[in-house]
C-alpha positions as CSV (number, residue, x, y, z in Angstrom):
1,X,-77.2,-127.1,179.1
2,X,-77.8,-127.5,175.4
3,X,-82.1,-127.1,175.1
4,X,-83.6,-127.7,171.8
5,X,-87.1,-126.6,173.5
6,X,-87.4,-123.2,174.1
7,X,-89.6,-122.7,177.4
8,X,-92.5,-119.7,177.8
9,X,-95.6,-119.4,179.9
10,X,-98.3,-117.4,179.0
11,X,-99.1,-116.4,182.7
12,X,-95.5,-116.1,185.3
13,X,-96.5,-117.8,188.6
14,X,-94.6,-119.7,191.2
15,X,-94.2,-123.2,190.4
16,X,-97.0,-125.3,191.6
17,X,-95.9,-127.8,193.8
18,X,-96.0,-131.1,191.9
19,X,-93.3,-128.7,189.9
20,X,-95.3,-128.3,186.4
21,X,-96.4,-124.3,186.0
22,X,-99.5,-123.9,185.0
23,X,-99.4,-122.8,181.0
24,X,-96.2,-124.3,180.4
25,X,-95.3,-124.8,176.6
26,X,-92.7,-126.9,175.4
27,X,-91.3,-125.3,171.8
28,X,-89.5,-126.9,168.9
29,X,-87.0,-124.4,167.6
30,X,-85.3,-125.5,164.3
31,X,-86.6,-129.1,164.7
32,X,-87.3,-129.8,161.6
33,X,-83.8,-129.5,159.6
34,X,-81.0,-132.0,159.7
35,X,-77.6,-131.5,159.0
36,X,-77.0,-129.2,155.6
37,X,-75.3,-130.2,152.9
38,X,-72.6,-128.4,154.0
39,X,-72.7,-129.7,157.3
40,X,-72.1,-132.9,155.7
41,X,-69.6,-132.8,153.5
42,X,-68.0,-131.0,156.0
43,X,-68.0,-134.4,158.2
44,X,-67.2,-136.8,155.3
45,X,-64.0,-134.1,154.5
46,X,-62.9,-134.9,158.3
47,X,-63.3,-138.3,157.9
48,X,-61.4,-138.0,154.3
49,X,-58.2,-136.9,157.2
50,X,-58.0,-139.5,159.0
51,X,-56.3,-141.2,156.7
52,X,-53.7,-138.4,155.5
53,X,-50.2,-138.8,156.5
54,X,-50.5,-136.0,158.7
55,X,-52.9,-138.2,160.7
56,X,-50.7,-140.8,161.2
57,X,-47.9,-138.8,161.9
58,X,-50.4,-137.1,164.7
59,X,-51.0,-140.9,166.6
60,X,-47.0,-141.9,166.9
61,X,-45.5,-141.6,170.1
62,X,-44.2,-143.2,173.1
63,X,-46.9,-146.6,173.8
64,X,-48.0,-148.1,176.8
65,X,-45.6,-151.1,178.1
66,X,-48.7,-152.0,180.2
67,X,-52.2,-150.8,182.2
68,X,-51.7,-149.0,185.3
69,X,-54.6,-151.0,186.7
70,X,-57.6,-153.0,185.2
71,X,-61.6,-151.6,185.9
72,X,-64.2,-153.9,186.6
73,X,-67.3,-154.8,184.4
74,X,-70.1,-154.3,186.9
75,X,-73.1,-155.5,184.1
76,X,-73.8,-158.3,183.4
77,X,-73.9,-159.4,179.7
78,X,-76.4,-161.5,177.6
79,X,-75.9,-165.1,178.3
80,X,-77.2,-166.1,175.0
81,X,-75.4,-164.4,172.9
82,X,-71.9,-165.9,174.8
83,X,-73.0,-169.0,175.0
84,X,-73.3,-168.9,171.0
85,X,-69.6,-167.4,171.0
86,X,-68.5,-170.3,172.8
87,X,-69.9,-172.0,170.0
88,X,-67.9,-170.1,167.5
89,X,-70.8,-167.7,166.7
90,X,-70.9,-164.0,166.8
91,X,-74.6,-163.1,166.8
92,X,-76.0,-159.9,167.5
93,X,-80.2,-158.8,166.8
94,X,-80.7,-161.7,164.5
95,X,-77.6,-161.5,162.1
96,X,-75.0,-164.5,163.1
97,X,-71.6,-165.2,161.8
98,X,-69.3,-167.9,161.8
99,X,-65.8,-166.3,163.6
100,X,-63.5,-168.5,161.8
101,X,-65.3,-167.3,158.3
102,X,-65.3,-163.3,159.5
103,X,-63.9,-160.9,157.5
104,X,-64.1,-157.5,158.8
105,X,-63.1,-156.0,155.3
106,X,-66.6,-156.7,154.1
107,X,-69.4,-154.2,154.8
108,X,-71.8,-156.2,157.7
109,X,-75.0,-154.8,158.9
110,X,-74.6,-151.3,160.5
111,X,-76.4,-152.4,164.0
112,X,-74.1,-156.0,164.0
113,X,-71.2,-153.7,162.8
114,X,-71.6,-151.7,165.8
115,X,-71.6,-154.4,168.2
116,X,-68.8,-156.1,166.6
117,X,-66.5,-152.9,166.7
118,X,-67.3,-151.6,170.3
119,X,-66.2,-154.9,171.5
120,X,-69.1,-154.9,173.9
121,X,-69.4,-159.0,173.1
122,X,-66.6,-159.2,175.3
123,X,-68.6,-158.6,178.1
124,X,-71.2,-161.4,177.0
125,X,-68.2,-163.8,177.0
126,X,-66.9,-162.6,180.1
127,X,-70.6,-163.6,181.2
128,X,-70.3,-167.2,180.4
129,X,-66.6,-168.6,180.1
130,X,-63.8,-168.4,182.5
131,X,-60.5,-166.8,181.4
132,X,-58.7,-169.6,180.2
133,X,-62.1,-170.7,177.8
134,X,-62.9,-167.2,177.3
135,X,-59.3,-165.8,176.2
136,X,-58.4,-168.0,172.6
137,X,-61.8,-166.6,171.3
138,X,-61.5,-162.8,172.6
139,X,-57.4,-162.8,171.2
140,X,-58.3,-164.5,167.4
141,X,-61.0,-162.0,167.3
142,X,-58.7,-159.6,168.5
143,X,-56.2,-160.5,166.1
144,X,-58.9,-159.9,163.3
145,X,-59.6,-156.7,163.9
146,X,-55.5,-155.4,164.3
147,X,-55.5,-157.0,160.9
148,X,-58.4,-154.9,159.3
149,X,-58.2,-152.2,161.2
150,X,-54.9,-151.2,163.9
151,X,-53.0,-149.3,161.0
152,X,-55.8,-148.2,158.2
153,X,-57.8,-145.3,160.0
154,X,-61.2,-144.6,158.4
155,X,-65.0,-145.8,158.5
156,X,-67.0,-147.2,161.8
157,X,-63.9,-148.7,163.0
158,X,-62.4,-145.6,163.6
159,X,-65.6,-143.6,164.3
160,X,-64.8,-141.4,168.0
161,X,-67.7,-143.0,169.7
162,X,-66.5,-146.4,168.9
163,X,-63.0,-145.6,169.7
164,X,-64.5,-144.7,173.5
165,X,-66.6,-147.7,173.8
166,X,-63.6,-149.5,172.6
167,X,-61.6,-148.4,175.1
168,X,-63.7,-149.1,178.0
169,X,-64.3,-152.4,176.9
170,X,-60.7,-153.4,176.4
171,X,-59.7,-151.9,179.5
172,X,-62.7,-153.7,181.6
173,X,-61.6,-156.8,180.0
174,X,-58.0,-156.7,179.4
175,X,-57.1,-160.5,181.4
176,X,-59.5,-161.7,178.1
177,X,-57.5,-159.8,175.7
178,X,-54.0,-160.1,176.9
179,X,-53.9,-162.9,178.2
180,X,-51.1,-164.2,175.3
181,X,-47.1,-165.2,176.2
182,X,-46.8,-163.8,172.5
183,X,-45.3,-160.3,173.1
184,X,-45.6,-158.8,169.6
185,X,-49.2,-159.5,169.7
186,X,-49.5,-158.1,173.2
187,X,-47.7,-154.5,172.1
188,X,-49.9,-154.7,169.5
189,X,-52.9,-154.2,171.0
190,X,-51.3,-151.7,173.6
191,X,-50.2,-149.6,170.9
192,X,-53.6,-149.9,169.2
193,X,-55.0,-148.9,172.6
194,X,-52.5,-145.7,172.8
195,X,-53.3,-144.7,169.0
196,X,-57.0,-144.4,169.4
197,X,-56.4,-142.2,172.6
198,X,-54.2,-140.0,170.5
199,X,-57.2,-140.2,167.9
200,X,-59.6,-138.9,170.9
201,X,-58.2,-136.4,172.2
202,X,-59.0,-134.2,168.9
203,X,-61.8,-136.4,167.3
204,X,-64.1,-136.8,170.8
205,X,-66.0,-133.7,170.1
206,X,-66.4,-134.7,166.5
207,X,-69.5,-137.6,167.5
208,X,-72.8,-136.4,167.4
209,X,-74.5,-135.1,170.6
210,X,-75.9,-137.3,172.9
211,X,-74.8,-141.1,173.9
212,X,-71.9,-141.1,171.0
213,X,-70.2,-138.3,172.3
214,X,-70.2,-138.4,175.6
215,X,-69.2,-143.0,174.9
216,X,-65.9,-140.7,172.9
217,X,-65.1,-138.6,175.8
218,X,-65.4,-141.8,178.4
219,X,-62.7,-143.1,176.2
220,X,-60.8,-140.3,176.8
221,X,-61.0,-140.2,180.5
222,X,-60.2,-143.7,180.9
223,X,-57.2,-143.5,178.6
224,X,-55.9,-140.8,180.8
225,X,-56.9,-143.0,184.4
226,X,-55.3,-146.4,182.7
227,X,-52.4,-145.0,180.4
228,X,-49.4,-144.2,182.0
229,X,-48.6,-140.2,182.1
230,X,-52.1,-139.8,181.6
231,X,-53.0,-137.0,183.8
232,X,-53.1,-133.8,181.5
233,X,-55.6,-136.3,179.1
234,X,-57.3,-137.0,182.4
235,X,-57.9,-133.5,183.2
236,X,-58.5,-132.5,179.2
237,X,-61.0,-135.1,179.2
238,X,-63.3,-134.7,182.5
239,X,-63.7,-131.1,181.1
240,X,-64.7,-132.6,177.0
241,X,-66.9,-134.9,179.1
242,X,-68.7,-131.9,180.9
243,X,-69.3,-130.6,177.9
244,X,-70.7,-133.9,176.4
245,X,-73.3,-134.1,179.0
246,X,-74.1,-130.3,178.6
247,X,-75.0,-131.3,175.0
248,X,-76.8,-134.5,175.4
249,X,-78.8,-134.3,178.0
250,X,-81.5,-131.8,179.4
251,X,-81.2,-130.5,182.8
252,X,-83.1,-132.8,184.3
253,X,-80.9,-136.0,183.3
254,X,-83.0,-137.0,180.0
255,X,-81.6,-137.4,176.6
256,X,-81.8,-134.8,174.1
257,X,-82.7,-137.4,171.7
258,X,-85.7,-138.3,173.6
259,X,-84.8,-142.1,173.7
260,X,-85.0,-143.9,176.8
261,X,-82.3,-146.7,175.1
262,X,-79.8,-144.1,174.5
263,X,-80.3,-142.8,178.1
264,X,-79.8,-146.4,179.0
265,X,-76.6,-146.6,176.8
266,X,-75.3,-142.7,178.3
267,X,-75.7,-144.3,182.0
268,X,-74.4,-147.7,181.2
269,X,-70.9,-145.5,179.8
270,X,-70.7,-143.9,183.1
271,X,-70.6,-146.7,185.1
272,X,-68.0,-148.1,183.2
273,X,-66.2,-145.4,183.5
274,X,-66.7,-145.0,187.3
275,X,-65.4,-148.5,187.3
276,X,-62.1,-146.5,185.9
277,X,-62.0,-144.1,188.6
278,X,-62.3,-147.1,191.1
279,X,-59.6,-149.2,189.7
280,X,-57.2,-145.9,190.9
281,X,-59.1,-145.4,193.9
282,X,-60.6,-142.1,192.8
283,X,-64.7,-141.6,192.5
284,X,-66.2,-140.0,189.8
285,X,-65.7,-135.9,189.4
286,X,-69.2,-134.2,192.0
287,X,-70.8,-132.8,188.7
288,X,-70.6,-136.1,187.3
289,X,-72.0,-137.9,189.7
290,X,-74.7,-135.8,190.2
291,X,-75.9,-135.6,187.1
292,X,-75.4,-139.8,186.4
293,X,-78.0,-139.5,189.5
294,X,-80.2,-137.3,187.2
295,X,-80.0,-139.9,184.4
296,X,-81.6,-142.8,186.7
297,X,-84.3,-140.6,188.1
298,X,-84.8,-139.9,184.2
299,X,-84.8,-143.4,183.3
300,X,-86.9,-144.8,186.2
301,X,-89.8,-142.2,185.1
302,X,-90.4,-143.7,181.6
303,X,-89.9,-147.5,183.5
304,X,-93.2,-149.3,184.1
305,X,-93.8,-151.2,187.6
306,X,-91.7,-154.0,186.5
307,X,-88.7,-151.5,185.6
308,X,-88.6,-152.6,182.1
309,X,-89.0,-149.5,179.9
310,X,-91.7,-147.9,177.7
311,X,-91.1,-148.2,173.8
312,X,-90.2,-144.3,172.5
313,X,-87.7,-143.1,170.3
314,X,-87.3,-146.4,168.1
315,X,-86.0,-148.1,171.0
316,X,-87.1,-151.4,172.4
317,X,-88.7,-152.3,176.1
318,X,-85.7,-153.5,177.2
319,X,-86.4,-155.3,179.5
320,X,-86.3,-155.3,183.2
321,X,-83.7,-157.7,184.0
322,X,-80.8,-155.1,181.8
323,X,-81.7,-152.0,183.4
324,X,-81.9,-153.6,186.5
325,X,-78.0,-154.5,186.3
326,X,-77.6,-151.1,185.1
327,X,-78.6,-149.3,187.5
328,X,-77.3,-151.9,190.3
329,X,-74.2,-151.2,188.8
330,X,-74.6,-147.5,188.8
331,X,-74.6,-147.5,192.5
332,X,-77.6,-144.5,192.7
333,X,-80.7,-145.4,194.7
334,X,-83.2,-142.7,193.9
335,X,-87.3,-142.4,193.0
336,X,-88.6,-142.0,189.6
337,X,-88.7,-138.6,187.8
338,X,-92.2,-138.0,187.6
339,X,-92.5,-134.9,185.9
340,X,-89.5,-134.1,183.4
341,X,-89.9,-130.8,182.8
342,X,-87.2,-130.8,179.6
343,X,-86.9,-134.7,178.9
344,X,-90.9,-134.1,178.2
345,X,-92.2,-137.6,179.7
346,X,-95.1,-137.7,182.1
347,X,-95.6,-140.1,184.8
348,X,-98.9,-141.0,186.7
349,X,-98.8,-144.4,189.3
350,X,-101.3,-145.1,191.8
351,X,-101.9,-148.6,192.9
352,X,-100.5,-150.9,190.8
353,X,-100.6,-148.6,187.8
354,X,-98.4,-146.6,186.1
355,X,-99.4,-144.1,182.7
356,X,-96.3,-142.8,180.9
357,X,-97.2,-140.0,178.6
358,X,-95.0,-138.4,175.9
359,X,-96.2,-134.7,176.2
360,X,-93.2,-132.8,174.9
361,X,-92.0,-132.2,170.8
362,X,-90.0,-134.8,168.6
363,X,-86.3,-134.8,169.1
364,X,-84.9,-131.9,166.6
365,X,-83.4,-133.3,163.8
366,X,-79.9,-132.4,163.8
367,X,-80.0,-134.0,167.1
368,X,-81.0,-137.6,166.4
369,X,-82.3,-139.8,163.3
370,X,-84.9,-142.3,163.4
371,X,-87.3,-140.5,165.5
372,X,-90.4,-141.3,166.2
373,X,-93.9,-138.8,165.5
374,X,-95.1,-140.2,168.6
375,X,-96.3,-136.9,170.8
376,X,-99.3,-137.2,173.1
377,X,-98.7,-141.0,173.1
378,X,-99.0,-142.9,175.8
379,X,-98.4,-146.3,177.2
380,X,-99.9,-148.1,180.9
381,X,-99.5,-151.1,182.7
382,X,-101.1,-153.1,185.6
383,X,-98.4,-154.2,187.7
384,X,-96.3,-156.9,185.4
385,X,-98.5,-156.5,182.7
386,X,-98.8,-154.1,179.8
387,X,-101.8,-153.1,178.6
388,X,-101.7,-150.3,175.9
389,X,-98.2,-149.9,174.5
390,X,-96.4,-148.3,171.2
391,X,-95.2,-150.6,168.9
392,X,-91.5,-149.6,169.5
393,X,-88.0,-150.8,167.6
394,X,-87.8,-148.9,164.7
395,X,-84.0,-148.2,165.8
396,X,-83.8,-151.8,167.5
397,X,-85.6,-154.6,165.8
398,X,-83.8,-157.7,164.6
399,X,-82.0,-157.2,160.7
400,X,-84.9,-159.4,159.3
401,X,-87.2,-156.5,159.9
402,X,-88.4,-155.0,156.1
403,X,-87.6,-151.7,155.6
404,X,-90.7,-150.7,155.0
405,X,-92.1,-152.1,158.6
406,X,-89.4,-150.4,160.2
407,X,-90.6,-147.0,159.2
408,X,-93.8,-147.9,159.8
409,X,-92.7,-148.3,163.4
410,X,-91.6,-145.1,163.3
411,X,-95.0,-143.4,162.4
412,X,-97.9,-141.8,164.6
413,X,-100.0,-144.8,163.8
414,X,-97.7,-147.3,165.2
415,X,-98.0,-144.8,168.9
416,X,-101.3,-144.9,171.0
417,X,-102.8,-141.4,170.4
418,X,-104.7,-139.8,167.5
419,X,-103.9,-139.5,163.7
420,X,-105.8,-138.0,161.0
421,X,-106.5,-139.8,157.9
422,X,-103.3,-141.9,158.8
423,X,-100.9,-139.1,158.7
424,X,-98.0,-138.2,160.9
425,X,-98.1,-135.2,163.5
426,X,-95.0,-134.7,162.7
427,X,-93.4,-135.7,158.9
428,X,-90.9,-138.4,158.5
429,X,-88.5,-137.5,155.7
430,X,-86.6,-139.6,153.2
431,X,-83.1,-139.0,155.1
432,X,-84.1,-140.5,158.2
433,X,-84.5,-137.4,159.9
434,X,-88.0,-135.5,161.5
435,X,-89.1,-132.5,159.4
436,X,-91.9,-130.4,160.2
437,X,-95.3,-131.2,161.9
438,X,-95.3,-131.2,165.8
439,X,-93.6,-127.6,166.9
440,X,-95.8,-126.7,170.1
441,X,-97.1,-128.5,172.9
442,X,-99.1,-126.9,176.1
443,X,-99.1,-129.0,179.4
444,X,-100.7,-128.6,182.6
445,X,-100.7,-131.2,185.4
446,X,-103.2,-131.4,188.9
447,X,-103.3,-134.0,191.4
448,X,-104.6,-134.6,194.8
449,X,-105.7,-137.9,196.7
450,X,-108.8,-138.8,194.6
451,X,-106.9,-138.8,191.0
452,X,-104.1,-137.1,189.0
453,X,-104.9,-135.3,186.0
454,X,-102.8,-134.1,182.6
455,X,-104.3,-131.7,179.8
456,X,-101.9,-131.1,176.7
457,X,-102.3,-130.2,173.2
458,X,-100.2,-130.2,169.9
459,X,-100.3,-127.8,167.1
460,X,-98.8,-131.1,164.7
461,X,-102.1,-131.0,162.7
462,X,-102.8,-127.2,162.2
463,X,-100.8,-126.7,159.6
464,X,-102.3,-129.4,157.3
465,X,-106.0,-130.3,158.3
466,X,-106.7,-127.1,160.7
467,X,-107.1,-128.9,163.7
468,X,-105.3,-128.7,167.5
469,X,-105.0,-131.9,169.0
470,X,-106.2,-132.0,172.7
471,X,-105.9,-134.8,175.2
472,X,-106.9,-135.4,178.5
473,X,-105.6,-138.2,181.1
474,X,-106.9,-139.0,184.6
475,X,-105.8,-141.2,186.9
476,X,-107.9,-142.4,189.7
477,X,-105.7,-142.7,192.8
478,X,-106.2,-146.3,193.3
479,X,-105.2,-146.8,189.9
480,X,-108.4,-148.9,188.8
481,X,-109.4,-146.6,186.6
482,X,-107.9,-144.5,183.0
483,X,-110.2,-141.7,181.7
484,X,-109.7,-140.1,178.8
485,X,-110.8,-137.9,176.1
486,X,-109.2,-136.4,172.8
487,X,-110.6,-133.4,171.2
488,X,-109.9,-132.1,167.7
489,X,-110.4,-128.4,168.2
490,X,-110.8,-125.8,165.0
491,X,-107.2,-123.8,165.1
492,X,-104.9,-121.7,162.4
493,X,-106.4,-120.4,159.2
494,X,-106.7,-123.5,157.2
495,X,-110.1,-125.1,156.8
496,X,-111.2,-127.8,155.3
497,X,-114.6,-128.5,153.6
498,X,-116.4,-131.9,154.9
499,X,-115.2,-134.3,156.9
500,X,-111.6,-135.7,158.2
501,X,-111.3,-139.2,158.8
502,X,-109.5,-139.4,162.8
503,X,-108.5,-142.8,164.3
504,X,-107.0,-143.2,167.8
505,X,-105.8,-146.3,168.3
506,X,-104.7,-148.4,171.4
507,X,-102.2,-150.8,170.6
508,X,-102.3,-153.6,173.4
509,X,-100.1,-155.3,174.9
510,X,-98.6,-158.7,174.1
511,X,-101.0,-161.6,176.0
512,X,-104.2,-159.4,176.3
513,X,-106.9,-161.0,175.0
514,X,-109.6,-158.3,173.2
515,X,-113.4,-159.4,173.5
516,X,-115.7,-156.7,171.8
517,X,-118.8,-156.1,173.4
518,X,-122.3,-156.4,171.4
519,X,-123.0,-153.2,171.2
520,X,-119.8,-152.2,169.5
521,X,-118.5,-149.5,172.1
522,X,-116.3,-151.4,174.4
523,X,-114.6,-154.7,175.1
524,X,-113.5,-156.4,177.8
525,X,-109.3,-157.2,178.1
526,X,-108.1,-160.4,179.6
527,X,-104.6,-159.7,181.0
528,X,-101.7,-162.5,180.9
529,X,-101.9,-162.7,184.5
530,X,-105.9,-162.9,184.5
531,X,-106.7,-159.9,185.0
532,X,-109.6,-158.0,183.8
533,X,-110.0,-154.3,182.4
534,X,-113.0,-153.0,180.8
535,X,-113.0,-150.3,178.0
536,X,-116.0,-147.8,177.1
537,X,-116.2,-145.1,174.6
538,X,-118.0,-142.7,173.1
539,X,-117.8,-140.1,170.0
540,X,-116.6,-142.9,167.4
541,X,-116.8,-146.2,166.7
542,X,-115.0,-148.7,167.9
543,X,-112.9,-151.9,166.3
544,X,-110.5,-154.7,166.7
545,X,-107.4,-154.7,164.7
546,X,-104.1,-156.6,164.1
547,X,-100.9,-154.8,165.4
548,X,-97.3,-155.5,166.3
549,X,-94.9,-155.4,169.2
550,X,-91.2,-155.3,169.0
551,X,-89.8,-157.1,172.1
552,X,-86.8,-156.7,174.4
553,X,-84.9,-159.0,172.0
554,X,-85.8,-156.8,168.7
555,X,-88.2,-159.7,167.1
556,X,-91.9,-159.0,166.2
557,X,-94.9,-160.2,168.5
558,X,-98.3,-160.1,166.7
559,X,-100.8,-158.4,169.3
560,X,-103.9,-156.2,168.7
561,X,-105.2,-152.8,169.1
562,X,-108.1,-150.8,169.6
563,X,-109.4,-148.1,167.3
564,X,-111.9,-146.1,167.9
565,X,-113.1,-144.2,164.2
566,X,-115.0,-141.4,163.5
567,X,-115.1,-137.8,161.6
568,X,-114.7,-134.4,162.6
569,X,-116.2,-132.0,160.8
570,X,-115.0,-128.5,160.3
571,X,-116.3,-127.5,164.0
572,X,-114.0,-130.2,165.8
573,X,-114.7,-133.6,167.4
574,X,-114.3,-135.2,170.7
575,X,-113.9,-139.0,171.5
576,X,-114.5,-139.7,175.7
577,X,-113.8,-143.9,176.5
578,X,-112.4,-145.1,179.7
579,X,-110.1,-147.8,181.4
580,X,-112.0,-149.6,184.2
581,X,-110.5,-152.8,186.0
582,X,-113.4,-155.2,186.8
């Protein structure tokens, strides 16, 4: 497998037995460079040949009269969202458009582009309208895209991952699709299907690692299942799609990009493509299988009690009504990965809490853009409710979102851990990618009945202001009960003269109501659900702020935080408060 973290200890011992050794260190090797500028050009010269006759020539051949048999679509969709197609809307994270006004010549909004090309509304319209309702709107939108796109190759149309999820979707929901007595339109769009198999099978390993590339090489598969004479792609494409997996995801089932929403995408493909396999009667290949397993367990771990997921990576909560119906439709029952020991995310539950801790590096920039500078972060819930949270959604916040709020989402600040003097642990750069900062973090992990307990540090403020960040969770085992501390600790040669402004903030959950105590060290949190948790500290001074929450739908909530202030002085600093339900 493909590991952007390079794994030492300082001491070799047998794995202790909740399976974290003790001195483990996560490493970030190469993380902070993107693609080169020859890297890049490089790409934009492939791109360049899709449209060369040569191309063209490449995607002619013998096309499909029909499907050999048509998959299921085991997820449900969004109801909304096919209710407003019905409607004659196509609306997608707050951009909307009038489907007898689209044209798909003009540039649209990359994250409504997306959604429009992969064809995944089909699935929201299967949701809501039966065939003969659903099939006018899914064949004239059809129709628009063979215009715009069936015979000019080039630009997200014709990208490799959208080809795959283009594939699946039209195959999942053919009777939508072709459901026409007009015969030219029906060849059509069976010889578009064909030509963006042919554009596959030499383009799949083209898309970026991760979710994209192994969406191309689900495309490929499934054209070799549901394609007449498709076994030699069937067989070319299990082994690209090995080789996808190898790349995108750690050993133990979590993205390489770090994002529980593109793990949720990578598993959602899969079962799709199982789907495949079952409409022939076959099952997925072992190795497949087994590591689709992984992915849940993966997924479940950074999942709060309610099973809607923590906000990392610019994703969203999502909440947990769609990753439920992923992973019903999966098929795989298993527990929560607790301790990832590549995919980097921690996981405490007692009672009816659960602490989810981010205590690996950022994703390595070549890897994934948009990332978040969000290490030693944390999040933690009380059954249902939420009660410190990251702000989330840089990567999937409604289009109305400024700019300059998205990358703001993006920042340590907008995480729940420490920054000093409101800078990042690890930089954001102007291409979208993560350069330096974070490149080291040390873990260790001890539990027993009474409480479970996690030390780790990052070297992401050494560099700059001369200072290791520690932190220090426990757990009670009742889960009544979150103590922490975070320790600024004198490391590297740089010193500074006087005093660094620190902050760590909390940012709360939406619902909880913040009332300070008097003497300005604590407050006392009214959960939606009535609830109450107290919170102590000591080492800084604490305040009430305004913050923000994106939600599972990608819109803003106004919420609050807690940030405790203070300086640390060339020797260090250390800040002790506590979690306490009353």
């Amino acid at each position: 497998m493909n590991e952007p973290y390079n794994l030492t200890r300082d001491v070799v011992t047998d794995p202790a037995p909740d399976g974290i050794d003790e001195g483990r260190r996560l490493i970030r090797l190469g993380g902070d460079k993107g693609l080169s500028l020859a890297d890049r050009l490089a790409e934009r010269f492939h791109r360049l040949t899709w449209r060369t006759p040569l191309h063209t020539l490449r995607l002619k051949g013998r096309y499909p009269l029909k499907l050999i048999a048509v998959p299921d679509d085991p997820i449900l969709g969004d109801i909304p969202r096919g209710t407003m197609l019905l409607e004659g809307v196509l609306a997608f994270r707050g951009e909307a458009r009038d489907i007898e006004t689209l044209d798909l010549a003009k540039p649209l909004p990359k994250p409504f582009a997306e959604y429009l090309q992969s064809f995944a509304w089909l699935r929201d319209l299967s949701t809501v309208a039966t065939r003969s309702r659903g099939a006018p709107i899914a064949e004239y939108l059809m129709g628009l895209w063979l215009t715009a796109h069936a015979d000019t190759q080039g630009g997200i149309a014709w990208r490799p991952d959208m080809w795959g999820r283009r594939i699946l979707a039209w195959t999942a929901h053919a009777p939508l699709i072709l459901s026409s007595s007009d015969q030219i339109y029906r060849s059509k769009v069976l010889n578009a299907l064909a030509k963006g198999a042919l554009h596959l099978d030499r383009n799949a390993d083209k898309a970026p690692a991760g979710a994209p590339r192994i969406a191309a090489w689900c495309g490929v598969v499934a054209a070799g299942l549901l394609i007449p004479g498709g076994e030699p792609r069937q067989a070319f494409g299990e082994a690209g799609l090995l080789r996808a997996l190898g790349t995108g995801l750690f050993d133990d089932g979590g993205s390489v990009s770090r994002s529980p929403a593109m793990l949720l995408d990578s598993i959602q493909l899969l079962t799709l493509l199982q789907e495949s396999y079952a409409a022939r009667g076959a099952e997925l290949p072992e190795t497949v299988a087994v590591t689709l397993t992984r992915m849940v367990a993966a997924l479940l771990g950074v999942a709060h009690a309610d099973r809607g997921l923590s906000s990392w990576q610019g994703g969203g909560p999502s909440s947990e009504t769609q990753v439920a119906a992923v992973i019903e439709a999966s098929g795989v029952r298993t527990r929560p990965l607790r301790q990832a020991r590549d995919w980097g995310y921690q996981r405490l539950a007692a009672g009816t809490a659960v602490l989810i801790v981010d205590a690996a590096p950022p994703p390595i920039a070549r890897l994934v853009e948009g990332g978040c500078a969000s290490t030693l972060a944390f999040e933690f819930s009380d059954g249902p409710a939420r009660i410190v949270v990251n702000c989330g959604g840089a990567r999937a916040g409604i289009a109305q979102l400024p700019a300059a709020m998205v990358e703001g989402l993006r920042s340590t600040a907008a995480h729940s851990t420490l920054t000093i003097a409101d800078s990042n642990s690890t930089a954001i750069l102007a291409d979208g990618t993560l350069g330096r900062g974070v490149g080291e973090v040390e873990l260790s992990r001890q539990e027993s009945e009474a409480a479970s307990r996690i030390e780790a540090s990052h070297d992401g403020y050494v560099r700059r202001w001369g200072f290791l960040h520690r932190r220090q969770l426990m757990l009670t085992g009742d889960g009544r009960e979150l103590r922490g501390e975070d320790a600024l600790l004198p490391q590297g040669r740089k010193r500074r003269v006087g005093l660094s402004l620190f902050a760590i903030r909390f940012h709360l959950g939406e619902g909880v109501q913040v009332s300070p105590t008097a003497d300005g060290l604590g407050a006392i949190l009214r959960l939606p659900g009535g609830a109450l948790w107290q919170f102590r500290c000591r080492g800084g001074a604490l305040v009430v702020e305004d913050s923000v929450w994106i939600d599972a739908d990608g819109r803003p909530v106004a919420t609050q935080q807690l940030m405790i202030t203070g300086e640390a002085a060339a020797g260090g600093a250390s800040v002790s408060w506590a979690l306490k339900k009353a």
